[in-house]
One Martini backbone bead per residue (centre of mass of N, CA, C, O) as a GRO file, in nm:
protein
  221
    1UNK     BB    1   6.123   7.848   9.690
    2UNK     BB    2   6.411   7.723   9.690
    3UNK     BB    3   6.708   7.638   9.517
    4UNK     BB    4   6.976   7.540   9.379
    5UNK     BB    5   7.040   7.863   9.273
    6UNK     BB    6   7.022   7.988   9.509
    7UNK     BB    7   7.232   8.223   9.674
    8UNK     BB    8   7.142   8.173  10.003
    9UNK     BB    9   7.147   7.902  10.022
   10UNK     BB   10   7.282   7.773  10.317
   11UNK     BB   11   7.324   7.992  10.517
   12UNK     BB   12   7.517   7.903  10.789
   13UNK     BB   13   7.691   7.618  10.680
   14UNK     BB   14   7.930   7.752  10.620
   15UNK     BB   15   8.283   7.898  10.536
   16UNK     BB   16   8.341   8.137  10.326
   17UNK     BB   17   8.606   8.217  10.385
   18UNK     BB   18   8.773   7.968  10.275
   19UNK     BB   19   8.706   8.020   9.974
   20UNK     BB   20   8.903   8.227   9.914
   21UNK     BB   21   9.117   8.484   9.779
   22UNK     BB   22   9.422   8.596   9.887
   23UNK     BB   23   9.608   8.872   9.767
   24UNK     BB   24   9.912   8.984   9.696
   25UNK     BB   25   9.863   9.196   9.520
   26UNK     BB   26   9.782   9.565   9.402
   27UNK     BB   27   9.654   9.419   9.112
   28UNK     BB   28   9.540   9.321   8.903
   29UNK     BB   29   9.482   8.968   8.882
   30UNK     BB   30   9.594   8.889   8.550
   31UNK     BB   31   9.905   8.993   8.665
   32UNK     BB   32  10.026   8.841   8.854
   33UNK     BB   33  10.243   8.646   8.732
   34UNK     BB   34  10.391   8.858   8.637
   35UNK     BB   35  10.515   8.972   8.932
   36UNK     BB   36  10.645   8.707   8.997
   37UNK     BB   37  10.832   8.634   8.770
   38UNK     BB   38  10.985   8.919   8.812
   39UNK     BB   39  11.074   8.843   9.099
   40UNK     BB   40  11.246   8.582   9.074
   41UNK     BB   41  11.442   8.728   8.875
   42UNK     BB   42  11.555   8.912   9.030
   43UNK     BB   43  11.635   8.742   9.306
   44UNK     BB   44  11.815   8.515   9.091
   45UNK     BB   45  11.992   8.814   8.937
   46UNK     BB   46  12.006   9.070   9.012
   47UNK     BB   47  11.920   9.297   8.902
   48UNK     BB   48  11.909   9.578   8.701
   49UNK     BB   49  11.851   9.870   8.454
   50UNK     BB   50  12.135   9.784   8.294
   51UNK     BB   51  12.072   9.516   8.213
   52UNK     BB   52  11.815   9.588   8.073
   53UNK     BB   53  11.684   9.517   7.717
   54UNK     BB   54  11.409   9.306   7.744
   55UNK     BB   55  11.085   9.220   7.758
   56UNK     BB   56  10.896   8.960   7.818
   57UNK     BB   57  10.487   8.870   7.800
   58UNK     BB   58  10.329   8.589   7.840
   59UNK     BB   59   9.984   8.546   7.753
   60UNK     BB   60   9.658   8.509   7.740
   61UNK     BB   61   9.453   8.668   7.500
   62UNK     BB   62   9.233   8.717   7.716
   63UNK     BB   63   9.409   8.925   7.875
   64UNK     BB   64   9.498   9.169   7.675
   65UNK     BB   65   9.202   9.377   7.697
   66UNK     BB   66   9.292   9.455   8.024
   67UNK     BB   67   9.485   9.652   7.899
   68UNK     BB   68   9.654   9.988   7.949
   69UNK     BB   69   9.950   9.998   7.910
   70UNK     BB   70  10.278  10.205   7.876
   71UNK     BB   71  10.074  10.498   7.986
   72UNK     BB   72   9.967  10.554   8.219
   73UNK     BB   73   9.754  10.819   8.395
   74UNK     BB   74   9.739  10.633   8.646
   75UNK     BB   75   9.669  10.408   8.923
   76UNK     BB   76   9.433  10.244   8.766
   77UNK     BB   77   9.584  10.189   8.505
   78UNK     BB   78   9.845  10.055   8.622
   79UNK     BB   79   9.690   9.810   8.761
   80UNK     BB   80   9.639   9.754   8.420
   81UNK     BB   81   9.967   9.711   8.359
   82UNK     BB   82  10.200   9.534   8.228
   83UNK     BB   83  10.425   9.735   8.207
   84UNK     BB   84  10.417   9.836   8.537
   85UNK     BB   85  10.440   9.564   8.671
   86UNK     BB   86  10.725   9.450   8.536
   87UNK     BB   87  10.863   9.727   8.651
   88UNK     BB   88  10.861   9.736   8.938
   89UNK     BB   89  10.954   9.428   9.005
   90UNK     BB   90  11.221   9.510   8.873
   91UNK     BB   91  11.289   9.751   9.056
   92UNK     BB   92  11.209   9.766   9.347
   93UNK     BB   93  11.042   9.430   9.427
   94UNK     BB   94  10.778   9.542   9.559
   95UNK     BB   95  10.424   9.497   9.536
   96UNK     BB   96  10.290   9.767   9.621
   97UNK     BB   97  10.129  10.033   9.676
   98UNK     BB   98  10.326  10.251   9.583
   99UNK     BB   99  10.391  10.146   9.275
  100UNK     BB  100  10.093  10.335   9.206
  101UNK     BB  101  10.162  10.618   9.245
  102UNK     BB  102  10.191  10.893   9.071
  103UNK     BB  103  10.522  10.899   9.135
  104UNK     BB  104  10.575  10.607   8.996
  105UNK     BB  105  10.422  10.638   8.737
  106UNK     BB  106  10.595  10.878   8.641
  107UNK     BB  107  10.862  10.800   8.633
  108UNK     BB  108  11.128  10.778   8.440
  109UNK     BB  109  11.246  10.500   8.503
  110UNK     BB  110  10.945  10.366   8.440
  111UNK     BB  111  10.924  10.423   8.174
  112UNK     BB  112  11.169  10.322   8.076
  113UNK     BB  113  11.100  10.012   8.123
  114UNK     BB  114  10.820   9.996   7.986
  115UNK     BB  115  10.926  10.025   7.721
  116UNK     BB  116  11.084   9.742   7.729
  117UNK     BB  117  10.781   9.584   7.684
  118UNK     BB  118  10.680   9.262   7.511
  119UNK     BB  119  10.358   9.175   7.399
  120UNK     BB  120  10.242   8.804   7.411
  121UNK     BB  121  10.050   8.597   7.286
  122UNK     BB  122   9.937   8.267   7.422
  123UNK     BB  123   9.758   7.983   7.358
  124UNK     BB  124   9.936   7.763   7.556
  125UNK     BB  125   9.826   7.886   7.807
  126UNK     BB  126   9.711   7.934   8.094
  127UNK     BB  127   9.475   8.138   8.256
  128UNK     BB  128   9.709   8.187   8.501
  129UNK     BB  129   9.980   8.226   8.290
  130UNK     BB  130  10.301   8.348   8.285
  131UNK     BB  131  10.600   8.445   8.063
  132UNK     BB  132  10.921   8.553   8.117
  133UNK     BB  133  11.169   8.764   7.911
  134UNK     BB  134  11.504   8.820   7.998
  135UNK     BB  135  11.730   9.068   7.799
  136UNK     BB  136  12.055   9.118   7.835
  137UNK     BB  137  12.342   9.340   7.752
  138UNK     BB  138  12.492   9.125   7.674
  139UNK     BB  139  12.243   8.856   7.520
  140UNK     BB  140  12.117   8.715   7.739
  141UNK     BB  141  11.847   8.503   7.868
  142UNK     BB  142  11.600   8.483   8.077
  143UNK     BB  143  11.364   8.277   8.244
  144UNK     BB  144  10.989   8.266   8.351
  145UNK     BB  145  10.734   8.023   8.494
  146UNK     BB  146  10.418   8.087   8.556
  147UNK     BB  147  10.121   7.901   8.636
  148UNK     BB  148  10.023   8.062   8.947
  149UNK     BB  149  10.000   8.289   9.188
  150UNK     BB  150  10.017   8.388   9.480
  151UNK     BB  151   9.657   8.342   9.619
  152UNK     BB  152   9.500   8.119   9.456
  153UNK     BB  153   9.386   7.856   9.508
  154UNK     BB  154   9.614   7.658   9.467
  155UNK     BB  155   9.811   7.926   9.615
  156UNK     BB  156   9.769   7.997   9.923
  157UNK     BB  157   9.807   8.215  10.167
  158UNK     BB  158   9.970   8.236  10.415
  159UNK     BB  159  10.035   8.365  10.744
  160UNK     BB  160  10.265   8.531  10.648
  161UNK     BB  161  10.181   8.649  10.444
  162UNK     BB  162   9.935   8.802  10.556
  163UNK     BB  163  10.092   8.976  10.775
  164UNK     BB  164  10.246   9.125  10.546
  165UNK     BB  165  10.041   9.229  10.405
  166UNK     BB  166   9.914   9.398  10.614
  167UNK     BB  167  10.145   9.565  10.724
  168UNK     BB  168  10.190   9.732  10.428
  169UNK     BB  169   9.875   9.863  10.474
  170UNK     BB  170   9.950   9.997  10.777
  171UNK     BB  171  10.164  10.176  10.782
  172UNK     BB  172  10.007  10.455  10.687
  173UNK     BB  173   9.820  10.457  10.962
  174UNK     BB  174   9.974  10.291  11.154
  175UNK     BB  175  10.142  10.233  11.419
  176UNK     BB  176  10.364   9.950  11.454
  177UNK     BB  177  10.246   9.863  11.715
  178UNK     BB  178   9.939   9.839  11.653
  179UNK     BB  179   9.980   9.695  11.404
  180UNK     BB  180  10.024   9.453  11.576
  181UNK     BB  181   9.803   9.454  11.759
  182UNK     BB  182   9.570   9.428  11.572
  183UNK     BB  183   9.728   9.126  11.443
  184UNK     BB  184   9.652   8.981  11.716
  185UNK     BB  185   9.367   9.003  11.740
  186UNK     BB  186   9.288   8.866  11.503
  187UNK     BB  187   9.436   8.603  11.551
  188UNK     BB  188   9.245   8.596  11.843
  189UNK     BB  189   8.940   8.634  11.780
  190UNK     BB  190   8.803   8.359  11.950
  191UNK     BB  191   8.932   8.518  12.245
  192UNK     BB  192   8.765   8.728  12.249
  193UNK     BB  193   8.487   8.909  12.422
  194UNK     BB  194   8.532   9.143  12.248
  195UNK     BB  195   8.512   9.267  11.920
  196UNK     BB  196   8.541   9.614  11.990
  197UNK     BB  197   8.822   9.609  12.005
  198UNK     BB  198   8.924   9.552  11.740
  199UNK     BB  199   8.797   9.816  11.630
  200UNK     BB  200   8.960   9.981  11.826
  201UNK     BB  201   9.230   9.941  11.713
  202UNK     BB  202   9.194  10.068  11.425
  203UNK     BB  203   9.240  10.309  11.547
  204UNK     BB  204   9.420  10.530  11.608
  205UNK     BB  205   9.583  10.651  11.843
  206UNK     BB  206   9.550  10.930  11.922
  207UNK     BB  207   9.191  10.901  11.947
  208UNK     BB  208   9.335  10.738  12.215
  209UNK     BB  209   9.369  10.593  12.489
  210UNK     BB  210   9.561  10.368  12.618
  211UNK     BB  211   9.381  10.218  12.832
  212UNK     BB  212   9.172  10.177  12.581
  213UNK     BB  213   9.337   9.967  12.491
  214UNK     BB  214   9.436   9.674  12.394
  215UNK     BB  215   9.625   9.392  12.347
  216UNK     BB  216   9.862   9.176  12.260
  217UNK     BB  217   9.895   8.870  12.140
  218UNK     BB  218   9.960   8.638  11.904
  219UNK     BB  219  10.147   8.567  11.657
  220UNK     BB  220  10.184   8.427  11.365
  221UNK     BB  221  10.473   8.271  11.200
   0.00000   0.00000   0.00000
């Protein structure tokens, strides 16, 4: 007989789905706040790489334990480098799938940048905050404390971030209309007849005629 305990208990009577936390960045979790603090620090200071003279990196210590170091060996361990995550959104701005790859990860300016980064652990940090402190060649410090970063399940992603997720990720597979295309089907999912348009809309165009794709519905803005 099932218990209290069992796994499967209950399966059909809920939406698993509603519980879940759709991340934003494509790296370790324990780094998100990390991204966010320095995404904001950019875009509300406008840095440049000529500006930054040491990045300061507080989380709780059982974080750093986590941490692959700032000479990731590949895509792997970049994605668990507090160095490499805090150094891409301070150059690029977008921390998305590119800023993993091996040429960016290698790049002698992310070099440059991981190694300005210095972390310390804070016992009074929450288990999901992280707080940036960035000296500028000036000798100004600015910095910013993110509690939990968007995706947490306190700061659930909407409808528009999760769009942008999705373009950002089908970029490289699908060109701009059918993904396009394939986004307003998922999102209209229960008016679909056949649920295996969905999945035909993600095969690439060329391997499909165009009569054979579905059409494209409304996407949520």
């Amino acid at each position: 007989m099932p218990t209290t305990t069992d796994p499967i208990e209950n399966w059909g009577s809920q939406w698993q789905f509603a519980r879940l936390a759709y991340h934003a960045y494509p790296c370790a979790l324990f780094l998100h706040p990390v991204a966010e603090a320095c995404l904001q620090l950019k875009r509300a200071h406008h840095l440049t790489q000529r500006q930054i003279a040491v990045i300061e990196v507080r989380m709780p210590p059982q974080r750093y334990i986590h941490d692959r170091g700032a000479d990731p060996a590949d895509s792997a361990d970049a994605r668990h480098s507090i160095e490499h995550v805090a150094a891409v959104a301070l150059l690029d701005g977008p921390v998305g799938l590119a800023q993993f790859e091996p040429a960016r990860v290698r790049s002698a300016r992310m070099r440059e940048v991981r190694a300005k980064v210095r972390t310390l652990p804070d016992e009074q940090l929450l288990d999901s905050a992280a707080h940036v402190r960035i000296t500028v060649t000036s000798g100004e410090t600015i910095e910013r404390h993110v509690r939990c970063a968007l995706g947490h399940p306190m700061r659930p992603l909407g409808d528009h971030d999760l769009s942008e997720k999705f373009r950002s990720q089908a970029a490289d597979i699908l060109a701009t209309d059918q993904a396009e295309r394939l986004l307003g089907l998922a999102w209209n999912l229960r008016a679909l007849p056949d649920v295996g348009g969905l999945i035909r809309s993600s095969i690439p165009d060329d391997l499909y005629e165009p009569a054979e794709l579905p059409g494209s519905p409304l996407i949520p803005r």
